[in-house]
PyMOL Python script that loads the backbone (N, CA, C, O; Angstrom):
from pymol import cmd

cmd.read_pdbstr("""\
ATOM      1  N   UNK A   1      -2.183   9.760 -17.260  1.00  0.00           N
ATOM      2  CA  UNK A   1      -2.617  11.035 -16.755  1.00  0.00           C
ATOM      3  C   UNK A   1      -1.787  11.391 -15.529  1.00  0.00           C
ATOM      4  O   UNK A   1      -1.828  10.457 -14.729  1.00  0.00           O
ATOM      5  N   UNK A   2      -1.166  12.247 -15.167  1.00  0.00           N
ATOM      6  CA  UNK A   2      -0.657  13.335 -14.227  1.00  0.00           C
ATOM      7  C   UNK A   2      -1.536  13.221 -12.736  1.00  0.00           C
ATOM      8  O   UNK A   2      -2.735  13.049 -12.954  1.00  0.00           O
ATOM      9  N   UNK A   3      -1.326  13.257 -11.874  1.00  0.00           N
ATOM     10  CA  UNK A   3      -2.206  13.719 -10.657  1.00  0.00           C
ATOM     11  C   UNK A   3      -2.693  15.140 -10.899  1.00  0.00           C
ATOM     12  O   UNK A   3      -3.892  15.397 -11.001  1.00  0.00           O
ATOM     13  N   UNK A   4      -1.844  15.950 -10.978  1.00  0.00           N
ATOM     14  CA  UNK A   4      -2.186  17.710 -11.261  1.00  0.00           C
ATOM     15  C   UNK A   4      -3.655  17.658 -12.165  1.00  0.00           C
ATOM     16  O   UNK A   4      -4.536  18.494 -11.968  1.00  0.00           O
ATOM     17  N   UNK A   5      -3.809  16.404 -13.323  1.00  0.00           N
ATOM     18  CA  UNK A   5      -5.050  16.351 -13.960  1.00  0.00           C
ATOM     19  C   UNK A   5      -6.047  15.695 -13.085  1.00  0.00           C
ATOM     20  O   UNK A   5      -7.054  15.507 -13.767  1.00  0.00           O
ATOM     21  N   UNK A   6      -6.203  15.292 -11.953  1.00  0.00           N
ATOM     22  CA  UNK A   6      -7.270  14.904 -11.536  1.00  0.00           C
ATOM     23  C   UNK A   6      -8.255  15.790 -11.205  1.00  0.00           C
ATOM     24  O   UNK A   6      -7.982  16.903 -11.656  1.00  0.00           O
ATOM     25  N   UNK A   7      -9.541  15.755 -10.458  1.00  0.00           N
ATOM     26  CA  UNK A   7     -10.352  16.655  -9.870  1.00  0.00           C
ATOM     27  C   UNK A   7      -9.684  16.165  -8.830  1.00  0.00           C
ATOM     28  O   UNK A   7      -9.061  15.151  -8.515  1.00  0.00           O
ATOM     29  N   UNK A   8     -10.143  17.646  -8.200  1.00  0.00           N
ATOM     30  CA  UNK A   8     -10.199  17.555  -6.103  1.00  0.00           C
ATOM     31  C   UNK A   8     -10.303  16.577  -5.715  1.00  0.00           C
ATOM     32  O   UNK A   8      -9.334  16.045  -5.173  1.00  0.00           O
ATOM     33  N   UNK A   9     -11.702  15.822  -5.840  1.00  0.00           N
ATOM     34  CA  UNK A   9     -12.219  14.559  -5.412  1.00  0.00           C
ATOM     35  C   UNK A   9     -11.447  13.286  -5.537  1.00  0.00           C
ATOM     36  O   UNK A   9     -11.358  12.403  -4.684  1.00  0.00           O
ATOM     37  N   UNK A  10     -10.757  13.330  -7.042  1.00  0.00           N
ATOM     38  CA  UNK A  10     -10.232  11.856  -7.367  1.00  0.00           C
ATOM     39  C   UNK A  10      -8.840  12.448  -6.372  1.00  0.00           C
ATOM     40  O   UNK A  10      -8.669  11.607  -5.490  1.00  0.00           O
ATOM     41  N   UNK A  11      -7.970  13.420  -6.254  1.00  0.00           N
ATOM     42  CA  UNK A  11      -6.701  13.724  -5.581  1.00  0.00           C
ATOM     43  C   UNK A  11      -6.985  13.356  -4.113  1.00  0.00           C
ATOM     44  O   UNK A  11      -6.161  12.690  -3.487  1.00  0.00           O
ATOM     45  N   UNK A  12      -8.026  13.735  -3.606  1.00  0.00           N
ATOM     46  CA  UNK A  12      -8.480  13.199  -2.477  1.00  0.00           C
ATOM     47  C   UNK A  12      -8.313  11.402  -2.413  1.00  0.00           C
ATOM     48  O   UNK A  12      -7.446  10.829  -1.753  1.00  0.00           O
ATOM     49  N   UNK A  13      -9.304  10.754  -3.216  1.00  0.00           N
ATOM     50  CA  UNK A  13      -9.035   9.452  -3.130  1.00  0.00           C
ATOM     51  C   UNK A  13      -7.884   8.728  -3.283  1.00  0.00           C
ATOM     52  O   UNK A  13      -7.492   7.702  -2.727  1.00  0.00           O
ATOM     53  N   UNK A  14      -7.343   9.518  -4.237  1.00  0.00           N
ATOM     54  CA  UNK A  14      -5.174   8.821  -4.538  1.00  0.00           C
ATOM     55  C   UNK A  14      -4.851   8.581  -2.903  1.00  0.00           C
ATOM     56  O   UNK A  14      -4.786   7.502  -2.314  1.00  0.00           O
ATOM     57  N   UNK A  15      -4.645  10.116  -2.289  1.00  0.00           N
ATOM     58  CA  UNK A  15      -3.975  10.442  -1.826  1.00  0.00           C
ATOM     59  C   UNK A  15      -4.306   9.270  -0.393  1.00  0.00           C
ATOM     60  O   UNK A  15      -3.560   8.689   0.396  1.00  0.00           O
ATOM     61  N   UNK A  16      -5.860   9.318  -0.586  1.00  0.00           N
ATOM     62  CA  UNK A  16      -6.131   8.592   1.056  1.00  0.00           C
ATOM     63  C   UNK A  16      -5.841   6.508   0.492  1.00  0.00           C
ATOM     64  O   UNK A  16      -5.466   5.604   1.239  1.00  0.00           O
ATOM     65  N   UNK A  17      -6.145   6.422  -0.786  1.00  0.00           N
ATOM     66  CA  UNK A  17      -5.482   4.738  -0.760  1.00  0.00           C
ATOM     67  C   UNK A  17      -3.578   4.715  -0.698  1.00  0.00           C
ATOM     68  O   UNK A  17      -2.886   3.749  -0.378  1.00  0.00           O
ATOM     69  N   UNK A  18      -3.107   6.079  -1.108  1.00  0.00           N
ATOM     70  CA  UNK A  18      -1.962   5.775  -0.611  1.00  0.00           C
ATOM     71  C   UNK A  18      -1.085   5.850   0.618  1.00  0.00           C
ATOM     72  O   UNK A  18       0.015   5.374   0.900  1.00  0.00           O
ATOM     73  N   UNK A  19      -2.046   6.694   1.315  1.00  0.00           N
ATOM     74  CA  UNK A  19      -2.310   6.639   2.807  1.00  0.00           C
ATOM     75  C   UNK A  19      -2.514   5.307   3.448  1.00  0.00           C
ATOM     76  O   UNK A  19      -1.877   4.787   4.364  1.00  0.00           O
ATOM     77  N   UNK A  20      -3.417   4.919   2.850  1.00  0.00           N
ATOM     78  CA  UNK A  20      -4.134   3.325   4.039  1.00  0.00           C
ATOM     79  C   UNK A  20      -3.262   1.864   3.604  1.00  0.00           C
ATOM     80  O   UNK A  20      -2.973   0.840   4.222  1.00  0.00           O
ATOM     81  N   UNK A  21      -2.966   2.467   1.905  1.00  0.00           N
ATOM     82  CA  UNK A  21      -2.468   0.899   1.809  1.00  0.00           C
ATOM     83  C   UNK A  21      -0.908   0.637   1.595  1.00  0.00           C
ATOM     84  O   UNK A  21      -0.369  -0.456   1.418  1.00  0.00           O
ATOM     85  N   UNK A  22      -0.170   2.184   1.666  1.00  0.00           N
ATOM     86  CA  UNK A  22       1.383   1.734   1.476  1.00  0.00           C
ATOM     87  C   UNK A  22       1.927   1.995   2.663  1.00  0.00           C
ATOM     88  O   UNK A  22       3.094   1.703   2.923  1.00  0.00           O
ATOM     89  N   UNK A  23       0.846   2.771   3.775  1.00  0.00           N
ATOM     90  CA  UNK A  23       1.506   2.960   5.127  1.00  0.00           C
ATOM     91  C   UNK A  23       0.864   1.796   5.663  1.00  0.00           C
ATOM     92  O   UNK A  23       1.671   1.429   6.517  1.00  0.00           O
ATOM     93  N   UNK A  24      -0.008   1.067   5.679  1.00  0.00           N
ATOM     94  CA  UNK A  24      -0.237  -0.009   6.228  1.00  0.00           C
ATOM     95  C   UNK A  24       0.660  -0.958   5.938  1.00  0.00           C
ATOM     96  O   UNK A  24       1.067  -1.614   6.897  1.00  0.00           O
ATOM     97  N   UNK A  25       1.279  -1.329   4.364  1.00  0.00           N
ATOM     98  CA  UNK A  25       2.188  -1.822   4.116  1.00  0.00           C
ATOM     99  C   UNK A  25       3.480  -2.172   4.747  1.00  0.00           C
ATOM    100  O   UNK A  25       4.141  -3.121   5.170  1.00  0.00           O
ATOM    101  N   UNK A  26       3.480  -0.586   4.538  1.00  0.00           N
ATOM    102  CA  UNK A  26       5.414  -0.352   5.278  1.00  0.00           C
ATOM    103  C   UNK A  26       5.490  -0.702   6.854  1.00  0.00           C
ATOM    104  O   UNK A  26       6.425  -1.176   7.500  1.00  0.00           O
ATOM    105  N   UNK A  27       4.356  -0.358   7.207  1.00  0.00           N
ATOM    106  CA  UNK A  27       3.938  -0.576   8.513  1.00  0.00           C
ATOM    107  C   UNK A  27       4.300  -2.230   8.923  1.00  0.00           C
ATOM    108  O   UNK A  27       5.068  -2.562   9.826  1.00  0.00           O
ATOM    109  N   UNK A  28       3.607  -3.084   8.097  1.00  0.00           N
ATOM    110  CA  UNK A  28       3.504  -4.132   8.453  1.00  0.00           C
ATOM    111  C   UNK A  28       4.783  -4.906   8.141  1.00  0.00           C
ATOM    112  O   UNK A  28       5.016  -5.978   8.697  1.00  0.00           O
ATOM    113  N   UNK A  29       5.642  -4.335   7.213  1.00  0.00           N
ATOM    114  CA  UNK A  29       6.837  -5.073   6.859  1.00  0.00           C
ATOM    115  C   UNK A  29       7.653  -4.474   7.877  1.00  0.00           C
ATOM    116  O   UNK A  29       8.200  -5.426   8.435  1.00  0.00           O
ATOM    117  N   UNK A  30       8.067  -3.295   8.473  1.00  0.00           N
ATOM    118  CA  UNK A  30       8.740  -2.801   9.811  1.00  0.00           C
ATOM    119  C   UNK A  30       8.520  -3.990  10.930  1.00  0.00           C
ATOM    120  O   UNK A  30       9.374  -4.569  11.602  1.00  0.00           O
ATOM    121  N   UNK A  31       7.097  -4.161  10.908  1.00  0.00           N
ATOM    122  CA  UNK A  31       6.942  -4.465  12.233  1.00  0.00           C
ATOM    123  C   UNK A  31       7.268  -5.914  12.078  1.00  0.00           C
ATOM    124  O   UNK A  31       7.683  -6.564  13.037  1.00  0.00           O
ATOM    125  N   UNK A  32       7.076  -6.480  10.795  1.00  0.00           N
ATOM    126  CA  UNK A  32       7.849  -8.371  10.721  1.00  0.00           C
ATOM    127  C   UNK A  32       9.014  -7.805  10.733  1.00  0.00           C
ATOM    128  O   UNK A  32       9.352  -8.663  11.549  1.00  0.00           O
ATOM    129  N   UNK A  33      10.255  -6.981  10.570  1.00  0.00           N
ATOM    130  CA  UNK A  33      11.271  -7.135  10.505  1.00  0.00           C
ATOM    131  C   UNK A  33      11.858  -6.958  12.119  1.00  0.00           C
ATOM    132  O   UNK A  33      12.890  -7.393  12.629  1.00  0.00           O
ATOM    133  N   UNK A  34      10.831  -6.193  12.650  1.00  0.00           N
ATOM    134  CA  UNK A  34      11.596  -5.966  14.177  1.00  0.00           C
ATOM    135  C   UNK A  34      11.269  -7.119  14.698  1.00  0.00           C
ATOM    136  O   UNK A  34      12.162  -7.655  15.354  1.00  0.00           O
ATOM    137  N   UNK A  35       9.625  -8.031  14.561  1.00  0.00           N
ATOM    138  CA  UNK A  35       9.720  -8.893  15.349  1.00  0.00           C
ATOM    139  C   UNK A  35      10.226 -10.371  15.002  1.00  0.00           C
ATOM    140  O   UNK A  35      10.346 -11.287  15.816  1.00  0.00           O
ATOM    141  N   UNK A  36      10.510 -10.425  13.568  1.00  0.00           N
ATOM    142  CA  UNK A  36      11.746 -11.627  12.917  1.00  0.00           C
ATOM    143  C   UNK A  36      13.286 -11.389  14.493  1.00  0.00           C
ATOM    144  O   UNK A  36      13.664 -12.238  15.300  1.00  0.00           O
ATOM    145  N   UNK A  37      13.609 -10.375  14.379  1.00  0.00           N
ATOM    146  CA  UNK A  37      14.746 -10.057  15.719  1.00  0.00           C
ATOM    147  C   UNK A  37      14.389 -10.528  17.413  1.00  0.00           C
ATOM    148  O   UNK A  37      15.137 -10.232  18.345  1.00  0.00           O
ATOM    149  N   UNK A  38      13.367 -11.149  17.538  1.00  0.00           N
ATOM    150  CA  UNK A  38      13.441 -11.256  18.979  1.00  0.00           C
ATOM    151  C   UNK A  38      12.958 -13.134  18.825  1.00  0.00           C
ATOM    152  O   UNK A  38      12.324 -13.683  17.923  1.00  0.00           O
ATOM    153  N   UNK A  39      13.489 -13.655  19.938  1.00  0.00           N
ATOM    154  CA  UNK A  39      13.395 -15.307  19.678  1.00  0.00           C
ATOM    155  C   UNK A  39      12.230 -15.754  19.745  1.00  0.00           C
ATOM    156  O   UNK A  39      12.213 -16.985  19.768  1.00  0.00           O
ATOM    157  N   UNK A  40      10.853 -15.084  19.801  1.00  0.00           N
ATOM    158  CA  UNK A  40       9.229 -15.905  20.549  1.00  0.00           C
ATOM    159  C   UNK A  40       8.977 -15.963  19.285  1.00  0.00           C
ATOM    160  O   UNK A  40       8.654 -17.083  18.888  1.00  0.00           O
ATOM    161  N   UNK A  41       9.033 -14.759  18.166  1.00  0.00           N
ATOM    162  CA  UNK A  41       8.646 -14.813  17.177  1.00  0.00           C
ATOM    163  C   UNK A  41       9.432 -15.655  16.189  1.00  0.00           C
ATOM    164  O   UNK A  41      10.661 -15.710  16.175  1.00  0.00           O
ATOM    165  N   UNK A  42       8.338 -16.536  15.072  1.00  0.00           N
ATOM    166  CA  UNK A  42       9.106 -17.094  14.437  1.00  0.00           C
ATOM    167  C   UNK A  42       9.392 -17.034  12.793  1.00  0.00           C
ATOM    168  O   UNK A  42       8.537 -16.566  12.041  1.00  0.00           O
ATOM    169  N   UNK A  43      10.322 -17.408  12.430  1.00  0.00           N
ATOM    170  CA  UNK A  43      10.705 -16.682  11.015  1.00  0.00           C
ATOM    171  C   UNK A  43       9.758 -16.522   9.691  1.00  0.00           C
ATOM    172  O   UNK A  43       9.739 -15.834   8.670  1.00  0.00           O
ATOM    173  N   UNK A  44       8.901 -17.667  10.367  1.00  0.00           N
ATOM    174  CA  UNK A  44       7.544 -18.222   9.218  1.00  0.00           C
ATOM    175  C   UNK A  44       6.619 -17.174   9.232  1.00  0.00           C
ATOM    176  O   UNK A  44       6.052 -16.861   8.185  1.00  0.00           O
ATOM    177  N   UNK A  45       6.438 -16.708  10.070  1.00  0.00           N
ATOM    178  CA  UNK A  45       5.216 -15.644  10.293  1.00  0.00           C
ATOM    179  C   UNK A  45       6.264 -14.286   9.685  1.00  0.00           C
ATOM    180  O   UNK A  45       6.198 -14.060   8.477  1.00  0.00           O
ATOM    181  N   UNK A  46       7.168 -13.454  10.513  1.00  0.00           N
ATOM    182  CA  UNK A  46       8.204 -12.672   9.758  1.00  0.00           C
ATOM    183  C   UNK A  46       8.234 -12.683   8.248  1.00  0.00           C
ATOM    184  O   UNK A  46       8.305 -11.644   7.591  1.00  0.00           O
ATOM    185  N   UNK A  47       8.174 -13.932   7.702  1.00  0.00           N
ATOM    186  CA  UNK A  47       7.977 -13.573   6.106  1.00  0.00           C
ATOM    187  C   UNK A  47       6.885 -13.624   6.100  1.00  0.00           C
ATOM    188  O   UNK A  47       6.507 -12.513   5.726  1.00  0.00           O
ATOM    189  N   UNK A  48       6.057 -14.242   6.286  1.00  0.00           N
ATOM    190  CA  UNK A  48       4.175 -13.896   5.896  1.00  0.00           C
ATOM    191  C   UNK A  48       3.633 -12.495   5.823  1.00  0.00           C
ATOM    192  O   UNK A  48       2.757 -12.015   5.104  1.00  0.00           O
ATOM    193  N   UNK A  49       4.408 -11.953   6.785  1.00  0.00           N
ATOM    194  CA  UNK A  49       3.713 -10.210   7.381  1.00  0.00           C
ATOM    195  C   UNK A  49       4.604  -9.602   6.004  1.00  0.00           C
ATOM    196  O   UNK A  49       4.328  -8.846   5.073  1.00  0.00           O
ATOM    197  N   UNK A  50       5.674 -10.283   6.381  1.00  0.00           N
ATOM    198  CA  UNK A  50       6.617  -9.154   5.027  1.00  0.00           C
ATOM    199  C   UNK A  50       5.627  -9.286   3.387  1.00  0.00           C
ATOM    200  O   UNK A  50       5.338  -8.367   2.621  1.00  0.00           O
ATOM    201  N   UNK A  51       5.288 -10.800   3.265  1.00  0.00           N
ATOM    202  CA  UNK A  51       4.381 -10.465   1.741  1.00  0.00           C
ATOM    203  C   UNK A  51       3.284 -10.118   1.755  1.00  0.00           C
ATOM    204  O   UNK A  51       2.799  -9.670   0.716  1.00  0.00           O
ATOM    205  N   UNK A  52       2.331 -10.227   3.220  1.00  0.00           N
ATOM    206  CA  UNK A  52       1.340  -9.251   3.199  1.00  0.00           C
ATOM    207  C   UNK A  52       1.281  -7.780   3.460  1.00  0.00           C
ATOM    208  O   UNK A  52       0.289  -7.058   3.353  1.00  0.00           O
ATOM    209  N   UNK A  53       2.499  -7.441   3.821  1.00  0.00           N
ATOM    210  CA  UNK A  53       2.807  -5.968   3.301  1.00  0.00           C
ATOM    211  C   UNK A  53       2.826  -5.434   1.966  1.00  0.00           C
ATOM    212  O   UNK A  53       2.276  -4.501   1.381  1.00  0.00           O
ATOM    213  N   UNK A  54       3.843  -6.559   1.617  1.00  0.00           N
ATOM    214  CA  UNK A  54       3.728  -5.895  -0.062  1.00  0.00           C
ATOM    215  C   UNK A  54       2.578  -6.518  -0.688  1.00  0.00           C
ATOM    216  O   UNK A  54       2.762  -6.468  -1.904  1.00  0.00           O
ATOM    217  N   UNK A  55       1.873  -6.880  -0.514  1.00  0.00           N
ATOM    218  CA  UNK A  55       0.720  -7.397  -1.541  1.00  0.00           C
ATOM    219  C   UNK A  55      -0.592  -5.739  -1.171  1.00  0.00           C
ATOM    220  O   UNK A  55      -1.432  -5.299  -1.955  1.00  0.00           O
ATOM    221  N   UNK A  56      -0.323  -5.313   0.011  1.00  0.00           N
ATOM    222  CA  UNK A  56      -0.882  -4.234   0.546  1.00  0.00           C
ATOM    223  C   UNK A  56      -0.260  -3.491  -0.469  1.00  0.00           C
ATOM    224  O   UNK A  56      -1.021  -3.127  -1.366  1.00  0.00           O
ATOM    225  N   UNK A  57       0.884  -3.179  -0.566  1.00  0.00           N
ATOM    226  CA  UNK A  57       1.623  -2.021  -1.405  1.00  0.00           C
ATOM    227  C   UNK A  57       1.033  -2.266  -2.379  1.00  0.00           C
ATOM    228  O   UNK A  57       0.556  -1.214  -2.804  1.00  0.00           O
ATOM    229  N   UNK A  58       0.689  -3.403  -3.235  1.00  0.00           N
ATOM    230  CA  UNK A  58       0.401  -3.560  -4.712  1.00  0.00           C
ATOM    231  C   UNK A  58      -1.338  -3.805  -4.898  1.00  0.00           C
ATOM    232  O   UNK A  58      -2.013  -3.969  -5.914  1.00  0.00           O
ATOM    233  N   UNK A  59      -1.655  -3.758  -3.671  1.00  0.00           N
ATOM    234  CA  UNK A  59      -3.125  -3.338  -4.335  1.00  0.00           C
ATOM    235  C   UNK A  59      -3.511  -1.558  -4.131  1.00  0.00           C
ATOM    236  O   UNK A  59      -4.393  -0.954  -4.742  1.00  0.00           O
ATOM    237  N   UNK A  60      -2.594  -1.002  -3.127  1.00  0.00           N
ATOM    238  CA  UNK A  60      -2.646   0.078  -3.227  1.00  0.00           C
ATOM    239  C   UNK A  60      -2.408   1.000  -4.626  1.00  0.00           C
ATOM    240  O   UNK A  60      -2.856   2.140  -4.742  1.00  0.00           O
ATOM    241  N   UNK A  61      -1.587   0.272  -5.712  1.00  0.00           N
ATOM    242  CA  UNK A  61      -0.531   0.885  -6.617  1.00  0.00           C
ATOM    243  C   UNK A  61      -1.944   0.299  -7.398  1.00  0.00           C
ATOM    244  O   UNK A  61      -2.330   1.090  -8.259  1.00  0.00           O
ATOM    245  N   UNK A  62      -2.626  -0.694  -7.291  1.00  0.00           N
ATOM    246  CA  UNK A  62      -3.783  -1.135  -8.355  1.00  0.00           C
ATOM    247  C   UNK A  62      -4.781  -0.078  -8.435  1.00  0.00           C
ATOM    248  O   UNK A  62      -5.157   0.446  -9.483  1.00  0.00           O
ATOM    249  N   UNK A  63      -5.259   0.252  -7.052  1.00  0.00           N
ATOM    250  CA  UNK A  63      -6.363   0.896  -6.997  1.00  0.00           C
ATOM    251  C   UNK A  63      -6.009   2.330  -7.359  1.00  0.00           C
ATOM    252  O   UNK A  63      -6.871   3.057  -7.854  1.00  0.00           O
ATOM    253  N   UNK A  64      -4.548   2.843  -7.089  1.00  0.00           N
ATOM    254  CA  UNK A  64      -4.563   4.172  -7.866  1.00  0.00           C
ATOM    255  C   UNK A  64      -4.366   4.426  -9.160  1.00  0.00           C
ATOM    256  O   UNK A  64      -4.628   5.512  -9.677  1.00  0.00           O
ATOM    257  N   UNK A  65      -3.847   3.346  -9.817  1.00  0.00           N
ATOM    258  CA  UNK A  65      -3.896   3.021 -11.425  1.00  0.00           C
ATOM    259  C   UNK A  65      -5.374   3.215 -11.670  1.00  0.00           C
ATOM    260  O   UNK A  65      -5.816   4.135 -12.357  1.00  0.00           O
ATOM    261  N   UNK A  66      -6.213   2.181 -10.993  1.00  0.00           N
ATOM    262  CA  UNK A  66      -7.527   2.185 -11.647  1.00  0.00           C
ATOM    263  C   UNK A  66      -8.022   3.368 -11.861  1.00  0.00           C
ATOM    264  O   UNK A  66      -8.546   3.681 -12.930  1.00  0.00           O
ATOM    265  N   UNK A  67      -7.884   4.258 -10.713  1.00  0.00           N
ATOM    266  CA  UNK A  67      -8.608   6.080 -10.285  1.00  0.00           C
ATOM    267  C   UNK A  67      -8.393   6.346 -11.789  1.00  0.00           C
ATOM    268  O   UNK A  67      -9.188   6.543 -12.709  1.00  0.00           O
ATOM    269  N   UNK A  68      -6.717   6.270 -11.711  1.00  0.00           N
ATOM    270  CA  UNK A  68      -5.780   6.905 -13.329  1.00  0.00           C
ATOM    271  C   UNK A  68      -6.743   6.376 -14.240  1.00  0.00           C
ATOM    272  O   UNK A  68      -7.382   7.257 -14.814  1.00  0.00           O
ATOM    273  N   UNK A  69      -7.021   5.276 -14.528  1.00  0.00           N
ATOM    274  CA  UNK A  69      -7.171   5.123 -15.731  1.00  0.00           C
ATOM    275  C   UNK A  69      -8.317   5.251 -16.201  1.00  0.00           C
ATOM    276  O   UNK A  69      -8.453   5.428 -17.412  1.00  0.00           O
ATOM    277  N   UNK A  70      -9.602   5.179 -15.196  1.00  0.00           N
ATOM    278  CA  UNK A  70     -11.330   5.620 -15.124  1.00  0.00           C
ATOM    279  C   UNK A  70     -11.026   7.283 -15.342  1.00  0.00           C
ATOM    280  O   UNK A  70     -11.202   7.781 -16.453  1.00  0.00           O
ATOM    281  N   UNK A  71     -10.788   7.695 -14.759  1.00  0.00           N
ATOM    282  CA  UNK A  71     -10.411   9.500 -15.127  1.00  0.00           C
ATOM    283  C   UNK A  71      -9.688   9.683 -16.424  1.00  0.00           C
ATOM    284  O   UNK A  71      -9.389  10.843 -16.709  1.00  0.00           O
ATOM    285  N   UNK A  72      -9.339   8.671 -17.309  1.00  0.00           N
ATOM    286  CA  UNK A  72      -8.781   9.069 -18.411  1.00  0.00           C
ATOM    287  C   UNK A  72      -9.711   8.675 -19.122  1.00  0.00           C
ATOM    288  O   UNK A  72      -9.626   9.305 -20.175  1.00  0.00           O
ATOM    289  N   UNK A  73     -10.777   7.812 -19.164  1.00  0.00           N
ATOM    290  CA  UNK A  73     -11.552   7.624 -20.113  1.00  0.00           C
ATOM    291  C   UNK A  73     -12.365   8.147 -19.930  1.00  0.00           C
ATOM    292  O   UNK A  73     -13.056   7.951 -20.930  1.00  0.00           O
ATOM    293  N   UNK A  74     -12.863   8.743 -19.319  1.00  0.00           N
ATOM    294  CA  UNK A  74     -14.317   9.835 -19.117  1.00  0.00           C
ATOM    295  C   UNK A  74     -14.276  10.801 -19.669  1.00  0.00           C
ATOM    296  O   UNK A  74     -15.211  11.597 -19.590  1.00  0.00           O
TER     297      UNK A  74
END
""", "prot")
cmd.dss("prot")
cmd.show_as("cartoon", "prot")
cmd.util.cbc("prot")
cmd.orient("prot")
């Protein structure tokens, strides 16, 4: 299904999990990459933040599939 096919309501919900969970994401992989660059921080944590960013990205991409796919069977 299309976004253009959703209701108001479900476009609303896309729009705010892709709000919270791919900007929280990107967010969090920026901020391991700037602080991987300074010496206190250490490289172990820098990748941790980086896959809990993307694991953020991919439950974000879950939960708007799900919207998709409950709105297609109704």
């Amino acid at each position: 299904m299309k976004f253009s096919g959703l209701s108001s309501g479900n476009k609303a919900l896309v729009i705010v999990n892709i709000l919270i969970f791919a900007g929280y994401g990107l967010f969090t992989i920026v901020d391991s990459i700037v602080g991987m660059s300074r010496d206190e921080t250490g490289a172990f944590l820098g990748i941790l933040k980086i896959v809990f960013g993307v694991l953020m990205i991919g439950v974000g991409a879950a939960n708007v599939y799900h919207i998709m796919k409950q709105t297609r069977n109704v």
